[in-house]
N, C-alpha and C positions, 0 to 999 in steps of 0.2 A: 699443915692443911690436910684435912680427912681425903680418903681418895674421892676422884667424880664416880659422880652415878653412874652407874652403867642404863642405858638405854636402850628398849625394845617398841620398836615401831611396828605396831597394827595396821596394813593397807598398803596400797604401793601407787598409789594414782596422782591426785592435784594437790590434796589435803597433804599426804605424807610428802611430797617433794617439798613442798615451803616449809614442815616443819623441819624436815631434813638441813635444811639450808639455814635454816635459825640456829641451829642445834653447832654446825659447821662455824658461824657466826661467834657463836656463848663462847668455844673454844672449850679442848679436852680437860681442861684442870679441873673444869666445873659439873661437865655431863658430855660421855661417851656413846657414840651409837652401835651399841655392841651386832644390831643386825635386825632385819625385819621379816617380817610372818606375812602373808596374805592367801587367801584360798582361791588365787587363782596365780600356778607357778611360775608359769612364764611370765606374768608381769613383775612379780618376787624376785625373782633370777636378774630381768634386765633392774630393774630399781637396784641392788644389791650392787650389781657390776656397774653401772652410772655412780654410785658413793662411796664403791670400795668397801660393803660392811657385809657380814656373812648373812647371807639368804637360810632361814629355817623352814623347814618343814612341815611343823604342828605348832598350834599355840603356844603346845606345855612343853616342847622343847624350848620356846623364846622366852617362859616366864623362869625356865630354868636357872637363864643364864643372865639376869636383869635384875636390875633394882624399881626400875620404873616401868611401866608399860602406857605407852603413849597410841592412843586406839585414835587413828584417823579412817578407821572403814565406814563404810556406808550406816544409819543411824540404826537401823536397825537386828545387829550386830553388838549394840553399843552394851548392852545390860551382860549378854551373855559372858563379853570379855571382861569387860568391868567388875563382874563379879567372880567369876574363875583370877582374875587377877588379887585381887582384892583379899581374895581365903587365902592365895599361896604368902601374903607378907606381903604383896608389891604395892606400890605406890601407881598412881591410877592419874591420868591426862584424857579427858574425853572431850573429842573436837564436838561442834556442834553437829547437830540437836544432842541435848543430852542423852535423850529418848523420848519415849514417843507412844505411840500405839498404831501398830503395822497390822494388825489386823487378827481374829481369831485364830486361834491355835491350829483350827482344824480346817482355816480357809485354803481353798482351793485356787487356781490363778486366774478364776472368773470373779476372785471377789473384787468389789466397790468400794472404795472409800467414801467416794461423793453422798453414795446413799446411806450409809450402816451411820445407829444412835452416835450423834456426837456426846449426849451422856457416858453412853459407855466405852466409848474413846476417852474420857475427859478421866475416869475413873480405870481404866485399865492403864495409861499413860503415869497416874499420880503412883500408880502400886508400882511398876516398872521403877519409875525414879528412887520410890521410898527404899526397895531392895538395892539399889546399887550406893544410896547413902549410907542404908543400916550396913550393907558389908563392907564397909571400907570403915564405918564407927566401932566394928565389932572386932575390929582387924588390926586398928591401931596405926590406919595407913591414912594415910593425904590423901582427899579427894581434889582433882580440879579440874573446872570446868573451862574450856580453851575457847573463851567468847573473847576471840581480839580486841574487839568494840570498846570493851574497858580500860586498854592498856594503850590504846590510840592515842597519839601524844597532844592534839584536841582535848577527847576526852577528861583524860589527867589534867590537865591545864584548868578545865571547868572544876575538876573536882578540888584541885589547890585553892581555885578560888574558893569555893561553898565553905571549904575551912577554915580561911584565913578571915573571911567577911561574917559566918554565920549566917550567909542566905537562905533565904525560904524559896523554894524553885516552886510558883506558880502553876505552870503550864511548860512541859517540854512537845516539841514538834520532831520527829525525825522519819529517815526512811532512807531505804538500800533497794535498787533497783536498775533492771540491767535487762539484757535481750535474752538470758537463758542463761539456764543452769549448764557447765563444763559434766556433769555429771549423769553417766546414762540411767541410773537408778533414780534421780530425781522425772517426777514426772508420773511415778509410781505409789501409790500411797502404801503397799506393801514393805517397800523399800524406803519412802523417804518422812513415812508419817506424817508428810501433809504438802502443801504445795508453797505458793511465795510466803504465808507467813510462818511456815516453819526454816524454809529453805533461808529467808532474807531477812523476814521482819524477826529473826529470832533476835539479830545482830542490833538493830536501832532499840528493840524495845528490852534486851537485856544493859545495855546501855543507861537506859533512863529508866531501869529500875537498880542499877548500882548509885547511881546517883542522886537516887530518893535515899536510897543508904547510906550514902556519905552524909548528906543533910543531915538526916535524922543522929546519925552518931556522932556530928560535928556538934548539934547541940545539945542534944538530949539523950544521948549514952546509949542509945538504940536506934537499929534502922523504922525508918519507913516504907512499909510495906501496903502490895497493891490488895485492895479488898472488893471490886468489881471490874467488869468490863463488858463492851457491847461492841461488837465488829459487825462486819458485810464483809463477802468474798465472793467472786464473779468467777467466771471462765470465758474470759472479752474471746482468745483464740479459736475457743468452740462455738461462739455465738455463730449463727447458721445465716448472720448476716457480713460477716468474719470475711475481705476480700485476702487474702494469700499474696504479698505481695515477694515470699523467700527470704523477707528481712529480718525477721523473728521468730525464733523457736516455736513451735505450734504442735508437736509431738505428744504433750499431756494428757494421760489414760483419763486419769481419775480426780486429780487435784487441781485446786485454784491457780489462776496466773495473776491475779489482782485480788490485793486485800488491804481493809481501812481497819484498824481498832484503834478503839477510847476507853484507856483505862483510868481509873479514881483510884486515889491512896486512900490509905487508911487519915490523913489527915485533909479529908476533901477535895486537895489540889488533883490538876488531870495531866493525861500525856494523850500524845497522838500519835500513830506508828501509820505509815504508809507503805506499802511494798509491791511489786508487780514483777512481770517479765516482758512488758510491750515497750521501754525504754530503751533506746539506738543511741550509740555515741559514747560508750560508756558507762562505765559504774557510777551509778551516783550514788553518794553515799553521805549523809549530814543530818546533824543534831542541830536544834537550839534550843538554849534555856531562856526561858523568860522568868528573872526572880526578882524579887520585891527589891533588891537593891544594887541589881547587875543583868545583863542580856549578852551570851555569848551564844555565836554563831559556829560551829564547829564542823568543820569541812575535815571530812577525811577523804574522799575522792570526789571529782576532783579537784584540785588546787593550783592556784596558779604560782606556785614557787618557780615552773620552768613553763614559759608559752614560746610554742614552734611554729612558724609557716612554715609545709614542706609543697613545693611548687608539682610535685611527681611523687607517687605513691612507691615507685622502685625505686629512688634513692632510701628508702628506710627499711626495705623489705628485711634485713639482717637486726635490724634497732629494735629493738622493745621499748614500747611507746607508754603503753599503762593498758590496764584489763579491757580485754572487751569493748574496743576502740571502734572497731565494724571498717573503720579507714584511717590510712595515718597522711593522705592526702589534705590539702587545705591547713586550720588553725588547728592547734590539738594543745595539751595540757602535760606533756609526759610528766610522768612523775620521778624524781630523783630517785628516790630509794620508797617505793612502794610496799614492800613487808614494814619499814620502820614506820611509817605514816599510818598503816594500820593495825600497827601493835604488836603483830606475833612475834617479832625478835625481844620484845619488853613484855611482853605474856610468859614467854618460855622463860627468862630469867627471873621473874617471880616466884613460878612452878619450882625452878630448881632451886631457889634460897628457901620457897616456904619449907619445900620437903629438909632440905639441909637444915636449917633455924628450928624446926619444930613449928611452924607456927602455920595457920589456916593463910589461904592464898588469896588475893582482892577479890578473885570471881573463883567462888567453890563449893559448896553445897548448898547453902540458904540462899545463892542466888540463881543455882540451878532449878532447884525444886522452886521456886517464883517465876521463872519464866517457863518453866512443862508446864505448870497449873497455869498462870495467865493464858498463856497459845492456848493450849484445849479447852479452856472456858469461854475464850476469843469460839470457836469451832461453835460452841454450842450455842453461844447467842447467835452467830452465823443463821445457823440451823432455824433461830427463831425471830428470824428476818430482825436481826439489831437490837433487840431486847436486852437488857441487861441480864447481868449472868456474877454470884458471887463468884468470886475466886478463890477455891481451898486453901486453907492454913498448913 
């Protein structure tokens, strides 16, 4: 057996701790967490001492000492490292958004997202993506893109089926949606390149569009690919008629908390993607297909594989119940194993056989660059009150 990868983790916050713990999971034969980088140290230091793995200093000391470089920092971030990784040899993991467009070069910290060309959001976002593909094509390294959504054991299940059957998926419906983002950079279009449908709907609608690709290459030796789309996106918390009742994050500078998009394939059939932040009780989080000779319903959160009555909210105050629960008083849903029901521990052993096998990963560049280009052409017909909008090749 060839040695494991050595592994360099970018970030030290929510993103990095689950991947840390998937990684702990895969076990060292396979891929090692040789230590993590973030540019803020004291978060660096404590992450490093919580896993036991050596805290670095600069980037190019971590890309020194790795085989892989696994970028879980904030999106915007995401190109710089990606592609400094990418020329030195290494093998490249970027959490979502893949990137984005955070704003002009020479904006200042009064710039807007809400207001600046979704055009030229839509076209500076596709050039961002296209440099972090061509360096990792030019480089002779694996690119992959860390959309757990795909690797979600739901998911898979649909897409065994689409195989085995030769289904034609009609119409998919999905959406992710929850009371606020864990992350203080969301909320910032600077920082997070856009608001719920980057932040949430990246997750449902890269999903149903791997599984236009399964379809298409289950029958016809190639994907299917999105060739329009037409959304709406609101900001319900800043409405001025908005009552504040503390039960929902309301903190957002610049970006959407509610967003609808409708995209068309190239073979006529649609999907529909919902996402917000005004949802209490939990993550919600679910797909369905509707195909010509099968309907599956695909709950990744949440699921009733375990339902709790707890009579008192202090007997569970030690328990982890499931995400962003708001109360673990009354009926609740925990979840048994939560990273496995949403894929990242079957994401990262993908990542680490594609790279080992040589071969391209279930979610990696062609489905990167289809979900940057749909969200930002989502943005534009935004812009143009639901208009339809193509979607770049």
């Amino acid at each position: 057996m060839s040695d494991p990868l050595r592994i360099g983790i970018v970030g030290s916050k929510f993103a990095a701790s689950f991947h840390m713990e998937c990684y702990v999971r895969l076990g060292r034969d396979l891929a090692a967490v040789a230590g993590v980088f973030s540019e803020t140290p004291e978060n660096c230091d404590a992450f490093a001492r919580k896993f036991e793995i050596t805290p670095f200093r600069s980037f190019e000391e971590l890309i020194g000492a790795v085989d892989v470089v696994d970028i879980c920092a904030p999106g915007y971030v995401h190109e710089e490292y990606s592609v400094k990784a990418a020329r030195a040899g290494k093998h490249v993991i970027v959490e979502k958004p893949f990137t984005g467009y955070f704003g002009p070069a020479d904006a200042g910290n009064d710039w807007r997202g809400d207001t600046f060309s979704k055009e030229a959001m839509l076209e500076g976002a596709m050039d961002s993506a296209r440099r972090i593909v061509d360096a990792a094509q030019k480089n002779h390294v694996k690119l992959c893109y860390a959309e757990n959504w795909v690797y979600a054991p739901s998911i898979q299940k649909e897409a065994e089926v689409l195989r085995a059957t030769g289904g034609q998926i009609l119409w998919i419906q999905g959406e992710e949606s929850h009371s606020g983002s864990h992350s203080p950079a969301y909320g910032i279009w600077q920082k997070a390149g856009g608001g719920s449908l980057v932040g949430k709907g990246c997750h449902p609608l890269t999903a149903a569009l791997y599984l236009k690709r399964v379809e298409g290459e289950a029958r016809d030796g190639r994907p299917l690919r999105p060739v329009a789309v037409s959304a709406r996106t609101h900001e319900l918390t800043r409405n001025s008629a908005y009552r504040d009742d503390k039960r929902l994050r309301t903190d957002y500078r610049d970006v959407e908390d509610f967003c609808q998009v409708h995209v068309v394939f190239e073979d006529g059939f649609v999907a529909d993607i919902l996402s917000t932040e005004i949802v209490m009780g939990g993550v919600h989080n679910w797909l369905e297909v509707f195909a010509n000779n099968h309907r599956m319903r695909c709950n990744i959160n949440p699921t009733d594989a375990c339902v709790l009555y707890n009579p008192e909210e202090k007997q569970l105050e030690d328990v982890y119940v499931v995400e962003k629960i708001g109360t673990k008083q009354g009926w609740s849903f925990p979840s048994p194993d939560e990273d496995w029901m949403t894929g990242y521990p079957q994401e990262l052993v993908d990542f680490v056989n594609a790279i080992r096998e040589d071969r391209e990963p279930q979610s990696g560049a062609g489905l990167a660059l289809d979900t940057v280009a749909t969200m930002y052409a989502a943005y534009c017909s935004a812009e143009k009150r639901g208009a339809e909008v193509e979607i770049p090749g």
